[in-house]
C-alpha angles and dihedrals in degrees: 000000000000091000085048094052097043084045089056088036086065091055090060103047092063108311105107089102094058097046093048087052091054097054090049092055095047096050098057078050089059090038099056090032088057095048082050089053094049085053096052080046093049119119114193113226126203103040104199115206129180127221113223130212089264098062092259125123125222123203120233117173147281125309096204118134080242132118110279070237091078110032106040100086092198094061097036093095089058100048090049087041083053092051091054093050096051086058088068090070097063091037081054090056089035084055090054091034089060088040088060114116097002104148086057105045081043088058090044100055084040084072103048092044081055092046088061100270106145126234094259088055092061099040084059090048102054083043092062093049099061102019094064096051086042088047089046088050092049093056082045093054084067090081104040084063083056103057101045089057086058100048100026098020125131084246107044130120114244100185100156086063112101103185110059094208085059095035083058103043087061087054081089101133116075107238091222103100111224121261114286086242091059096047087051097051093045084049085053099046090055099053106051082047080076095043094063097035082055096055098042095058092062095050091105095068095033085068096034124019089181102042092082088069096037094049123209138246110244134215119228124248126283123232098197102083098047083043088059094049089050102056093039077055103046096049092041096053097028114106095279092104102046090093083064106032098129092060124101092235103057094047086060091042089048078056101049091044093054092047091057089047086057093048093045080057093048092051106039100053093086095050092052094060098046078060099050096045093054093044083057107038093069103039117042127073096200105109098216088054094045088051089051101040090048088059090047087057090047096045130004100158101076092044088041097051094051095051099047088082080066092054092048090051089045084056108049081041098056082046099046081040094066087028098065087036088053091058096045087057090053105053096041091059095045084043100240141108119254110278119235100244083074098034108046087053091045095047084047085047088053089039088052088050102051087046085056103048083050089055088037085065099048083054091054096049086050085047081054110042092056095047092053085047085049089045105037099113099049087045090057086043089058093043088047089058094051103266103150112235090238088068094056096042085058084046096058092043082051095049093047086040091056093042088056125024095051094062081034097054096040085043096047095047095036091060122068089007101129085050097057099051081056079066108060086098095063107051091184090063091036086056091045094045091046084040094064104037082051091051085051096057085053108052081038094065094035088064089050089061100039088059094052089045083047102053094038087110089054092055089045094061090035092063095048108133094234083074088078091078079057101132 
């Protein structure tokens, strides 16, 4: 009970916001994790057969008023396996949203380790802290699938949509809740979701309670596993499998390949930017990018970390890119327009992206603000020596630009390569498919800038003078 009451203790001395921001998190998370399950529960209604000259019957598909989405059997697994991916946008933001304030809380539980609390005691600290605001986002997450069935269910009216194929293809979340059993355990997983992210976020002063005033020195990332990941990505979802497409083996292959290839990204993306930043340090004369490219060198992880969300986003994008270009060629060759079986699910596909890059730049203001927090009395060392503020603020947009357009550009050319060169023979596709990895690049960069014009206050009062007394 005395970890329970420190760790509200801690709510009330100024973490509200970080709570709040938890919950929120994890709610999206139960949200999206109970809409996956309804789709695993979904039974198709209306089976339609033909009956062929011979007398056989062949099976097409399901007549339901329902997304091609839910009731094409065939492309169920995608759609579930998509759900699970966009989870990780909000688990990318919950990441940043734990890591707020961690010098601090470190300090904090540094002095506790040192006033005689156990390992174990601040293990359970750290676990409260995080594990109420995820268990509160879990109940929350109650309503959010709410609210997506009526907007999005099976059953929904969707009045303000003129056109009824595309009006069906958005009917894509069953309007059957999952079992109470399944919304409990799915509750429960998220929150102790929380529980161990919370823990683990403390295991630096449970082994040292001193080395959060000492300070260590720390290894640079390594490039072997996401290299790893890469390659076991690359060749599973390469074009081995399209021979056997159809079969059930190589779908899930195709899956487990594209989840390697996000985690190479993940993983990588630290790694990159230690790259960046030693290529740089020893190369450029411009100050800011000096600065930027020094703290890379110091510290990559946490930049890294923050930026990985905007690979991610590089990857699916490339894919989506050949993918929509695919289907222009298509139908321009067949003379027709795209049906709306393929263009409602890639215009959701663009809308979650942009939702994503959106929650991909508030993790990396987070990223910024507690880096400046981390940073604030060698920033107020640089202004009282007469660096401008304008200098560190470039300094800051470097250090998040070389943290993620490297890992973007390399992610947004890589997928979807090999379909773009098939295209060379339609230049209309060709020109769609460049377009919107170009626009990519773009919003990509403009995010950059929106979360260092986010986090300037931050760097004003960084760079205080009374910073200086910092200890």
């Amino acid at each position: 009970m005395t970890a329970l009451a420190l760790a509200l203790g801690s709510y009330r001395s100024g973490g509200r916001a970080r709570a709040l921001a938890i919950a929120a998190c994890t709610a999206v998370v139960t949200g999206l994790l109970l809409v996956a399950l309804s789709v695993v529960g979904y039974t198709a209604l209306d089976g339609v057969e033909e009956t062929m000259a011979d007398g056989s019957t062949v099976f097409i598909g399901y007549g339901g008023d329902v997304a091609n989405l839910l009731w094409d059997r065939g492309v169920r697994p995608g759609y579930f396996f998509a759900l699970l991916l966009v989870c990780l946008v909000p688990l990318t933001l919950l990441q940043q949203v734990v890591r707020l304030g961690t010098a601090a809380r470190e300090r904090r539980l540094a002095a506790l380790r040192l006033a005689g609390a156990t390992p174990r005691q601040v293990r359970a600290i750290g676990a409260w802290e995080v594990g109420l605001p995820a268990l509160a986002g879990g109940l929350l997450g109650l309503p959010v699938h709410l609210f997506l069935r009526a907007f999005f269910g099976a059953d929904a009216t969707l009045s303000w949509v003129g056109d009824r194929d595309v009006a069906r293809e958005l009917r894509m979340v069953p309007a059957a809740s999952p079992a109470w059993w399944q919304v409990l355990l799915v509750v429960l997983a998220v929150g102790l979701l929380g529980v161990l992210t919370g823990a683990l976020a403390s295991r630096k002063v449970v082994v040292s309670p001193l080395g959060v005033s000492r300070g260590t020195r720390r290894t640079p990332p390594r490039g072997w596993l996401p290299g790893l990941l890469l390659a076991g990505g690359l060749f599973l979802a390469g074009p081995v499998y399209l021979p056997f497409f159809e079969t059930w083996w190589a779908q899930f292959g195709l899956m487990i390949g594209i989840t390697l290839l996000v985690l190479g990204v993940l993983t990588s993306a630290p790694w990159v930017a230690y790259r960046a930043g030693r290529s740089l340090a020893g190369r450029t004369s411009s100050p800011a990018l000096l600065l930027a490219s020094r703290w890379l060198v110091m510290d990559a992880r946490a930049a890294g970390r923050a930026a990985a969300a905007i690979g991610v986003i590089a990857l699916v994008s490339g894919g989506a890119s050949s993918l929509m270009a695919d289907l222009l060629a298509n139908a321009r060759s067949n003379g027709r327009g795209v049906e709306a079986m393929y263009s409602v699910p890639m215009a959701l596909t663009y809308a979650v992206l942009l939702v994503a890059l959106v929650v991909a730049t508030f993790a990396l203001v987070v990223h910024g603000v507690e880096s400046l927090t981390d940073r604030r009395r060698s920033l107020a060392s640089l202004a009282a020596e007469g660096v401008p503020l304008a200098v560190l603020e470039r300094a800051v947009r470097w250090e998040v630009a070389l943290a993620a357009v490297p890992t973007s550009v390399l992610a947004l050319v890589g997928a979807g390569a090999v379909g773009a060169v098939t295209m060379l023979g339609d230049p209309v596709a060709l020109l769609l498919d460049l377009a919107l990895r170009a626009a990519t690049l773009g919003l990509i960069w403009l995010a950059l800038l929106a979360s260092t014009r986010l986090v300037r206050p931050w760097l004003e009062r960084a760079v205080d003078p009374a910073n200086l007394r910092t200890t």
